[in-house]
C-alpha positions as CSV (number, residue, x, y, z in Angstrom):
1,X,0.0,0.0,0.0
2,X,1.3,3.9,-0.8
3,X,1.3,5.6,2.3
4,X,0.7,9.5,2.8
5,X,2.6,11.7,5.6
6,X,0.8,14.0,7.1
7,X,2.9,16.4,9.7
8,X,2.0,19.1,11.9
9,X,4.6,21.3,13.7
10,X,4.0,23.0,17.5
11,X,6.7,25.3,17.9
12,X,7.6,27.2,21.1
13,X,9.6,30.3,20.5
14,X,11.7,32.0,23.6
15,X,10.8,35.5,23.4
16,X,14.4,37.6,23.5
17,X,13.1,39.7,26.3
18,X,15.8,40.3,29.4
19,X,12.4,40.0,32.3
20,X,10.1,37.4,32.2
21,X,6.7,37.5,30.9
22,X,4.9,38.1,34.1
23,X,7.4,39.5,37.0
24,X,11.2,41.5,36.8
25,X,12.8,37.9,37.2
26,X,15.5,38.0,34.9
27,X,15.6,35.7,31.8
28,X,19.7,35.4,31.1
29,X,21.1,31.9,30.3
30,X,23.4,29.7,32.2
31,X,22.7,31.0,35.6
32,X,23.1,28.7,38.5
33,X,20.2,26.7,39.0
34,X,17.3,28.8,40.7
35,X,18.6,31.9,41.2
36,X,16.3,33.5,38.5
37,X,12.8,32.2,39.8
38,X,10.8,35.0,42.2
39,X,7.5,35.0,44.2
40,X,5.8,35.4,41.2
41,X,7.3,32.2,39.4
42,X,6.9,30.3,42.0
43,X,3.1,31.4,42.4
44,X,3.6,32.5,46.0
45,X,0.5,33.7,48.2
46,X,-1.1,37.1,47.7
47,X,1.3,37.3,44.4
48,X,0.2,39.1,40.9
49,X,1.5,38.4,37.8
50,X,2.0,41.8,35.6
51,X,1.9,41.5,31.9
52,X,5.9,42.0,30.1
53,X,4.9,44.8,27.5
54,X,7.5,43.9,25.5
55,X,6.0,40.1,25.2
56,X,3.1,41.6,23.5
57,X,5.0,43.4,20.9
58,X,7.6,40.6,19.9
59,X,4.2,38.5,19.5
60,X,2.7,41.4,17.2
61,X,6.3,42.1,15.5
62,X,5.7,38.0,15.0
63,X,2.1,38.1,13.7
64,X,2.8,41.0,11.4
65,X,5.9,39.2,9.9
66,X,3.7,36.2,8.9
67,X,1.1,38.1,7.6
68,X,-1.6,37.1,10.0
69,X,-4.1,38.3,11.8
70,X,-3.5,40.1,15.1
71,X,-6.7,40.0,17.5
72,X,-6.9,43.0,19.0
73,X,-8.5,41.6,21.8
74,X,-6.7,38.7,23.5
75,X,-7.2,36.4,26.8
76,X,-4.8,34.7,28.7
77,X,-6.0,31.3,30.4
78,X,-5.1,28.8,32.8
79,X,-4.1,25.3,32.0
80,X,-3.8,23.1,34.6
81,X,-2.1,20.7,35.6
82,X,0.5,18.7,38.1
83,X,4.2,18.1,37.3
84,X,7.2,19.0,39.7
85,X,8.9,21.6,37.8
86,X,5.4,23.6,37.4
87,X,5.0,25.1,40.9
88,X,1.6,27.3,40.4
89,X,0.0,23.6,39.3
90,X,-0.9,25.7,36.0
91,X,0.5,27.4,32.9
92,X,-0.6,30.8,32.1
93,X,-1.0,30.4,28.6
94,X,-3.9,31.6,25.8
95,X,-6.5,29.3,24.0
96,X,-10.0,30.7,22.7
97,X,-8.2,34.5,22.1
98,X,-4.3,34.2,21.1
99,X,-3.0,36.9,20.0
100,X,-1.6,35.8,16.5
101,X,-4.3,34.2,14.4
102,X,-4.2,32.7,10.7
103,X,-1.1,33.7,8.6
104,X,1.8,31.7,6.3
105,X,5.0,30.4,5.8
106,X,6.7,30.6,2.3
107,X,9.4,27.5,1.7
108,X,11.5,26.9,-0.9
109,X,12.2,23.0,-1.4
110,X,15.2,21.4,-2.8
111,X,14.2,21.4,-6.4
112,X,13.7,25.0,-6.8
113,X,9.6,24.5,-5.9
114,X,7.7,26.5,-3.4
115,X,5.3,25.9,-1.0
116,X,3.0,27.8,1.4
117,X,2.3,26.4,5.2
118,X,-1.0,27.8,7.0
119,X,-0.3,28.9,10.6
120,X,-3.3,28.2,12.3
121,X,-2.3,30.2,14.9
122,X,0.3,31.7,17.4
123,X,-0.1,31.9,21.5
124,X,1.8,33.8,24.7
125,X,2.2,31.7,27.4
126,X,5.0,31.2,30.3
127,X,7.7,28.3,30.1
128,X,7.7,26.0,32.9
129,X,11.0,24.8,35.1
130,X,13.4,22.3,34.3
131,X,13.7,19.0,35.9
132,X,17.2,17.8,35.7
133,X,17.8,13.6,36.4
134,X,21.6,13.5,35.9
135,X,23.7,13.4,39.4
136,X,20.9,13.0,41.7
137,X,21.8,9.5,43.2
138,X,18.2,8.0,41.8
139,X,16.2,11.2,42.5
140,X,15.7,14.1,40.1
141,X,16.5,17.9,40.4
142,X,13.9,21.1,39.7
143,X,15.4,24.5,38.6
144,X,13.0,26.7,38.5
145,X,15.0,29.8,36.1
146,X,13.2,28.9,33.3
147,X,9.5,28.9,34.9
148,X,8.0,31.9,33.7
149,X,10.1,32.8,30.4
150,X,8.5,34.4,27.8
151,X,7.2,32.3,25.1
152,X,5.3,32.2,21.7
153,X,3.7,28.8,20.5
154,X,3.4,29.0,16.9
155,X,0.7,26.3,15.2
156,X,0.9,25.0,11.9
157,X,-1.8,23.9,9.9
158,X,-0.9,19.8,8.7
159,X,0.1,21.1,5.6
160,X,3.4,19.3,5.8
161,X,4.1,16.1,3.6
162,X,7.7,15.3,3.9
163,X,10.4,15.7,6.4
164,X,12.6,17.7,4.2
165,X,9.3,20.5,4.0
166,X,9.3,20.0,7.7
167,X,12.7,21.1,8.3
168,X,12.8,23.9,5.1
169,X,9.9,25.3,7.5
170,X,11.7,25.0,10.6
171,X,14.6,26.6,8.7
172,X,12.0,29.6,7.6
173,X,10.8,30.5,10.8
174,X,14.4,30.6,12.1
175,X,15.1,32.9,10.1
176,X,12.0,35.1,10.5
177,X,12.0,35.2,14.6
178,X,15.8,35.9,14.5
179,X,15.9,38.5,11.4
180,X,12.8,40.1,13.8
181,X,15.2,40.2,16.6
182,X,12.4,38.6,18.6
183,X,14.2,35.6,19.6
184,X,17.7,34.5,19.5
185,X,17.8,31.3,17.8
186,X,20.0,29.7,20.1
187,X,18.1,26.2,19.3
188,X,21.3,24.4,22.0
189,X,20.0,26.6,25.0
190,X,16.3,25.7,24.1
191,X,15.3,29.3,22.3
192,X,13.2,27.4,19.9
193,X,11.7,23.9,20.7
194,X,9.9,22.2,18.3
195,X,7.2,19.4,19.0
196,X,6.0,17.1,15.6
197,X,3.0,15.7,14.9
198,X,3.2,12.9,12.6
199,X,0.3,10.5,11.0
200,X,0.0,8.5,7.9
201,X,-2.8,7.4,5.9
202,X,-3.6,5.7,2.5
203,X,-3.1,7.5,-0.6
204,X,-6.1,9.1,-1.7
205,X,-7.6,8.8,1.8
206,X,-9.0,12.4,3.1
207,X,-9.4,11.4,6.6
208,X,-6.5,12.4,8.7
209,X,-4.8,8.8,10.5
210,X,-4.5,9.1,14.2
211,X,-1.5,11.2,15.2
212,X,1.7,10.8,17.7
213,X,3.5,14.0,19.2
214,X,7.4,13.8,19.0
215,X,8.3,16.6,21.8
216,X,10.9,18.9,22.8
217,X,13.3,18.1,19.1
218,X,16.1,21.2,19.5
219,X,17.7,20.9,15.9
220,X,16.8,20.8,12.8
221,X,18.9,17.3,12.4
222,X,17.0,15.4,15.3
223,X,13.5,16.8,13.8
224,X,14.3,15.6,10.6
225,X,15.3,11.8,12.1
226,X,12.7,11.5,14.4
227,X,10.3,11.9,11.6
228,X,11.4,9.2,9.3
229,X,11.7,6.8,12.1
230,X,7.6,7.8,13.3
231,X,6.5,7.5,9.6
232,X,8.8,4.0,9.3
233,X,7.1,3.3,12.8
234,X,3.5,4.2,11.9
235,X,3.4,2.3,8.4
236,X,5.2,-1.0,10.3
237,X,2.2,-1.3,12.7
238,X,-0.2,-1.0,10.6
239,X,0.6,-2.9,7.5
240,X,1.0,-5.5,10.4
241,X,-2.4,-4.9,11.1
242,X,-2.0,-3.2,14.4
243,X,-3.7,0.5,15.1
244,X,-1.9,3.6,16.2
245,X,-2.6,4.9,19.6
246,X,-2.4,8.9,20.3
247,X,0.6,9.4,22.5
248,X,3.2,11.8,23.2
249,X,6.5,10.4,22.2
250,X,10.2,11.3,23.0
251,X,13.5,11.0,20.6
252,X,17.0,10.8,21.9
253,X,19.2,12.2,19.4
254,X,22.3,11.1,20.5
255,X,21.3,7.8,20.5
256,X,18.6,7.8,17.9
257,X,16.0,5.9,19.6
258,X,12.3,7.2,20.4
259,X,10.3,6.0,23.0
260,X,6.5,6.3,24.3
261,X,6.2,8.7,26.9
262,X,2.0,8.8,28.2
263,X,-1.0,8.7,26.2
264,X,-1.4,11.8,24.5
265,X,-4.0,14.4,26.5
266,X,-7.4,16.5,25.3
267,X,-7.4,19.9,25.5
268,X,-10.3,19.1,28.4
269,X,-7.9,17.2,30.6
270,X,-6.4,20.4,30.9
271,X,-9.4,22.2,32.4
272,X,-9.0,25.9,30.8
273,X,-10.5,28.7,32.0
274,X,-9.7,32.3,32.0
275,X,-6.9,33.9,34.3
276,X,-8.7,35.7,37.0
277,X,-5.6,37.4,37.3
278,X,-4.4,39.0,34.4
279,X,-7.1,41.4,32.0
280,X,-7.9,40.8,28.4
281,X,-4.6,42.5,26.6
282,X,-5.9,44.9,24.1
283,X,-4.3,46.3,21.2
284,X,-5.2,49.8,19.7
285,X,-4.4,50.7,16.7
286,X,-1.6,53.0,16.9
287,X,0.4,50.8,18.7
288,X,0.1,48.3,15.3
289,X,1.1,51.5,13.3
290,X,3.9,52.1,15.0
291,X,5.0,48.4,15.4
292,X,5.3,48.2,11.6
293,X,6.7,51.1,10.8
294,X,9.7,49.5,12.8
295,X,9.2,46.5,10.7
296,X,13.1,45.3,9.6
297,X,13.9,43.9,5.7
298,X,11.7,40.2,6.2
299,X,14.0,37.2,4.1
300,X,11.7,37.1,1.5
301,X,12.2,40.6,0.7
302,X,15.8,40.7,1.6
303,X,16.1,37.5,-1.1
304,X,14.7,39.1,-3.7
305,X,16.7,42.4,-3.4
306,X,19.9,40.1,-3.2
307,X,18.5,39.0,-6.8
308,X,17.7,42.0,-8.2
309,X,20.7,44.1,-6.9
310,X,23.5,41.6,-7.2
311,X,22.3,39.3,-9.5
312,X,22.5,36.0,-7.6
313,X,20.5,33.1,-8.6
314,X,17.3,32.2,-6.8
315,X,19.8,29.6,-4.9
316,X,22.7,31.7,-3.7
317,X,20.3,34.1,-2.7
318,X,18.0,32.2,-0.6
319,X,20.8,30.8,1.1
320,X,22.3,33.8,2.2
321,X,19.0,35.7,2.7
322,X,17.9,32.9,5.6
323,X,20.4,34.2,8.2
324,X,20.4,37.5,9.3
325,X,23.9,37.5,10.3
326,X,25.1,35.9,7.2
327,X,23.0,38.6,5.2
328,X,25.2,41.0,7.0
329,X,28.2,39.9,6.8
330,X,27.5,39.0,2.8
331,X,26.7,42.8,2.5
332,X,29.6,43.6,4.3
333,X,32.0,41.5,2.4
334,X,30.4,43.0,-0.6
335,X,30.9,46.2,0.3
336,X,34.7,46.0,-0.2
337,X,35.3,43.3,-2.3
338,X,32.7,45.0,-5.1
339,X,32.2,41.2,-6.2
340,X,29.2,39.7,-5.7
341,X,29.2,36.4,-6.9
342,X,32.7,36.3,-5.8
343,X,31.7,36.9,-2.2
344,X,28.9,34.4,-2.4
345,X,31.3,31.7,-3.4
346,X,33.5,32.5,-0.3
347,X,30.8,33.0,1.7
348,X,28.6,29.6,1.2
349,X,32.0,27.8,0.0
350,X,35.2,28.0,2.3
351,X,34.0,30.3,5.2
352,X,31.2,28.0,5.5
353,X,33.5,24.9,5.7
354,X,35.4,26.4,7.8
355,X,32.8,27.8,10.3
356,X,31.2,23.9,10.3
357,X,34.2,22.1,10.9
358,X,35.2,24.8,13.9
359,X,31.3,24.7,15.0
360,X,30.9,28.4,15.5
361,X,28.5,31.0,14.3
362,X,29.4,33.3,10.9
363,X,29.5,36.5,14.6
364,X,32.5,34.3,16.0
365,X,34.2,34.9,12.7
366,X,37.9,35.1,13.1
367,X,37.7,36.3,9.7
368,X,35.6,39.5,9.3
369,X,33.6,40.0,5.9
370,X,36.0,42.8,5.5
371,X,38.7,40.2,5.7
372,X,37.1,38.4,2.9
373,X,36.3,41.5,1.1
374,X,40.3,42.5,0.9
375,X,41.0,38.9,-0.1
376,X,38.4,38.8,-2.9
377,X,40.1,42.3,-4.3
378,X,43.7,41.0,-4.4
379,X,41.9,37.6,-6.5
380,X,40.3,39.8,-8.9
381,X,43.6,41.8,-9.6
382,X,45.6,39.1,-10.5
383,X,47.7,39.6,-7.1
384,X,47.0,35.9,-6.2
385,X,45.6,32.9,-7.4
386,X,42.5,30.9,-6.4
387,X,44.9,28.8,-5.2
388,X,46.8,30.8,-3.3
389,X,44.1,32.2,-1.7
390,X,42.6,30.0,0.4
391,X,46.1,29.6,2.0
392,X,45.7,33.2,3.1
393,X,42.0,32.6,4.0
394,X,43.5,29.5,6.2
395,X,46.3,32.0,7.5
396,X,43.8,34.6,8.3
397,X,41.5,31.9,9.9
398,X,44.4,30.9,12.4
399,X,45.2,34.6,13.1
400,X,48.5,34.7,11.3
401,X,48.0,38.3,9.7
402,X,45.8,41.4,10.3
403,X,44.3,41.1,6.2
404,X,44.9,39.4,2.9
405,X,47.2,42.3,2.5
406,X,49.2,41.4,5.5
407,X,49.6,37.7,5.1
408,X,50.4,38.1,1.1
409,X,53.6,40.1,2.2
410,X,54.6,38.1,5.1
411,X,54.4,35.0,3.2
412,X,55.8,36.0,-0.3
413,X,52.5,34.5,-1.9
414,X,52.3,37.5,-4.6
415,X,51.5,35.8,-8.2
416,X,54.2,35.6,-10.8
417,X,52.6,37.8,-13.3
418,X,55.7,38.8,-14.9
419,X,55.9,37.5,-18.9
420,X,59.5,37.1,-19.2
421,X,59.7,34.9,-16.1
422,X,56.7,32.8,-17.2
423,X,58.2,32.4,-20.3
424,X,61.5,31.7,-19.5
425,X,59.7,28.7,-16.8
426,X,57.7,27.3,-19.8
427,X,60.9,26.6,-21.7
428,X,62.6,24.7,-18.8
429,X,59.5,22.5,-18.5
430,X,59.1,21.9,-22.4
431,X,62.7,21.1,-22.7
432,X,62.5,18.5,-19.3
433,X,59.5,16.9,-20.8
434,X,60.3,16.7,-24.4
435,X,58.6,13.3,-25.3
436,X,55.4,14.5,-23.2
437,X,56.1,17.6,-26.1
438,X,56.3,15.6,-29.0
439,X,52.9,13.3,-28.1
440,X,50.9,16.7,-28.0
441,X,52.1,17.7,-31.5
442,X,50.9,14.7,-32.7
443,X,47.8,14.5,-31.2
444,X,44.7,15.7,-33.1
445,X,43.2,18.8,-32.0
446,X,40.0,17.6,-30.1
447,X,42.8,15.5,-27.3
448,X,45.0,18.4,-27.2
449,X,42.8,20.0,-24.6
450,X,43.1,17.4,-21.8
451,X,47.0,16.5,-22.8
452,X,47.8,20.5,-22.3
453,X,46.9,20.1,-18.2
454,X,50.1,17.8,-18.1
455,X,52.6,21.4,-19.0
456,X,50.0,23.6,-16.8
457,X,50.6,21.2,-13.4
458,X,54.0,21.0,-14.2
459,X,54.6,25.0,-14.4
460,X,52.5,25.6,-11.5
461,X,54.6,23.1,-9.8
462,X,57.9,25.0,-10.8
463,X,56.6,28.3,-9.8
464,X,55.8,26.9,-6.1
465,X,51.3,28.4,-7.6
466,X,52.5,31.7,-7.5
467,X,52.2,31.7,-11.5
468,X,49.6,33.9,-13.0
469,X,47.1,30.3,-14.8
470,X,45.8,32.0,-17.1
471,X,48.9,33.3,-18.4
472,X,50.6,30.2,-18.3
473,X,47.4,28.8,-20.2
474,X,47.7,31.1,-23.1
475,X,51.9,31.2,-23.2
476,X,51.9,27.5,-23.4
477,X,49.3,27.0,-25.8
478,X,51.2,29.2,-28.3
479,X,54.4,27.9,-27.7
480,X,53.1,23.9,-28.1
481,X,51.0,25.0,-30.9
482,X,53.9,27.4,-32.7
């Protein structure tokens, strides 16, 4: 039987504010363990939560960038329910009135295809704690720093098919929250958390199957492998003729294996009801007004100016479009290099390898885009090679000179552009290689193209790849043909 994915993504979205949504507690990472939780996250007697304006706008500046609907009228609720590291015994979250309603999500697939994701919605609502299991003797440990947090739970409709549009969607809104400046992306510390909902049903079918909910998957990489192995999961029971049962489910990235974790609640186990602490939020209309007139460049925009203005192709520019600090540091390599294709080779070719196998961000940089800009000038005026010059990009990476500039002088790297020297180089490694000579000649014209590589290695060999290439091309060619 064909077999049809359907996937559903939860996403919660730590708001980049520095005080918690509903007290002064402070929201900075790595802390020591429950030193950031006051008498309002812990839900103290005689306490009252206050509403973080800031909150509100990153969830508008989030609604706006998505091109949905902001209610102007919004309700925040309790959900309730008992687990250690939720002291109140509720969550102060929003369900009947969020304050984000229906908008989309543009992806671009692999093959060059688009596709458009429905948000059904997005909510506010406070994190809970942490429990922590590791070095407890058999017991577990609560911190309480995160309880109260700040976040946004963004809702997709189940217009996702494949895991590959899962994760160019989890790419997306990366890129939207952290261009916004609403939320860091910091997926290692937990910023954005994403839970999967994965069924499958017959081809053709139009009834949804019965779902699972992978929770809590911090990278992209762990989302993308804990779908396959659901959908390989789902289809194995029931081709065996077994039924899927509605759970919440956990996947362990490191070691790749997922697990049941309970049987997968109703929104009436939670027993909602409206926060008889906190007042409906409401949002006039000048404070929209001025919350898009401070709208920044969205990646869709910023994409197709890279297009128009530098003329990149749709691939280089949606690549460096996704990242806001790759964006900048594109622009800024531009900037000086006045090469734009140039800069996007660098940028998505060595500086990317480089950044990967160092695992930092493109901000940790030890080479600037200015850097890259000055190394990309001395490449287009003939003062090094292609070659050459990712040994300075390596020497500028391990901090051995100040600029391309610097590290072409210390290290003698300038090319040979000189004609007399070339020349005089050629003849040494025509007259050493005179049989290798003699088989060219002879050749017909169509293998001479291949054969000449032999005389270019050997040159570039002689000159130590300081020789200008495409001089020694042309010289050579005239001199083998002559």
């Amino acid at each position: 039987m064909q077999w049809e994915t359907v996937i559903g993504l939860e996403i919660h979205v730590q708001l980049a504010t520095k005080t918690k949504i509903f007290s002064g507690a402070s929201t900075a990472f790595g802390a020591e363990p429950n030193t950031q939780a006051c008498a309002v996250d812990l839900g103290l007697p005689g306490i009252l939560p206050v509403v973080n304006e800031e909150a509100i706008n990153m969830a508008i500046k989030f609604g706006l960038g998505i091109d949905a609907e902001i209610n102007k009228i919004n309700v925040f609720e309790r959900k309730n329910y008992f687990y250690p590291d939720l002291p109140k015994g509720y969550q102060t979250t929003q369900l009947e009135k969020p304050i984000v309603g229906a908008g989309h999500v543009d992806i671009t697939l692999a093959d060059g295809s688009t596709k458009s994701i429905r948000i059904h919605h997005a909510h506010l609502e406070e994190d809970a704690g942490k429990s922590l299991h590791e070095d407890f003797h058999g017991m577990s440990g609560i911190d309480l720093n995160r309880a109260g947090t700040p976040l946004i739970e963004i809702v997709t409709e189940p217009d996702i098919r494949t895991s590959e549009e899962a994760v160019a969607f989890a790419k997306k809104l990366h890129s939207i929250v952290t261009t916004l400046g609403i939320c860091d992306g910091e997926m290692s510390q937990g910023s954005m958390r994403f839970d999967v909902n994965v069924s499958v049903r017959p081809k053709g079918q139009e009834e949804l199957g019965t779902r699972t909910e992978t929770k809590n998957l911090n990278s992209f990489k762990f989302m993308e492998a804990a779908i396959h192995k659901e959908v390989e999961r789902q289809i194995d029971v029931l081709e065996d003729g077994g039924k899927i049962t509605q759970e919440t489910r956990l996947y362990n990235g490191d070691t790749g294996e997922a697990r049941s974790m309970r049987s997968k609640e109703e929104a009436n186990d939670y027993r909602y009801f409206p926060c008889p602490d906190l007042l409906p939020v409401v949002i006039d209309d000048s404070r929209l007004e001025k919350l898009k007139a401070d709208m920044p460049e969205m990646p869709d925009a910023k994409k197709a100016r890279f297009i128009a203005d530098f003329g990149l192709n749709d691939y280089d520019a949606e690549i460096l479009s996704g990242d806001q600090a790759t964006a900048h540091y594109f622009e800024a390599s531009v900037a000086v290099s006045q090469d734009a294709k140039l800069s996007a080779n660098w940028v998505m070719g060595e500086l990317s390898k480089s950044l990967n196998q160092s695992s930092i961000a493109i901000s940790a940089s030890p080479v600037t885009a200015e850097m890259l800009g000055g190394l990309i000038q001395r490449i287009k005026d003939n003062t090094i090679s292609g070659k050459i010059a990712k040994e300075v990009f390596e020497a500028l990476w391990n901090g051995e000179g100040t600029s391309a500039d610097d590290v072409i002088e210390k290290k003698g790297l300038k090319q040979v552009t000189d004609t007399g020297a070339i020349e005089t180089m050629i003849d040494e490694v025509l007259t050493a290689n005179a049989q290798q000579v003699e088989n060219y000649r002879a050749a017909p014209e169509d293998k001479r193209g291949k054969m000449i590589g032999f005389f270019v290695g050997k040159c570039m060999q002689a000159s130590k790849g300081k020789a200008n290439p495409g001089m020694v091309n042309q010289i050579l060619k005239q001199k083998l043909d002559g």
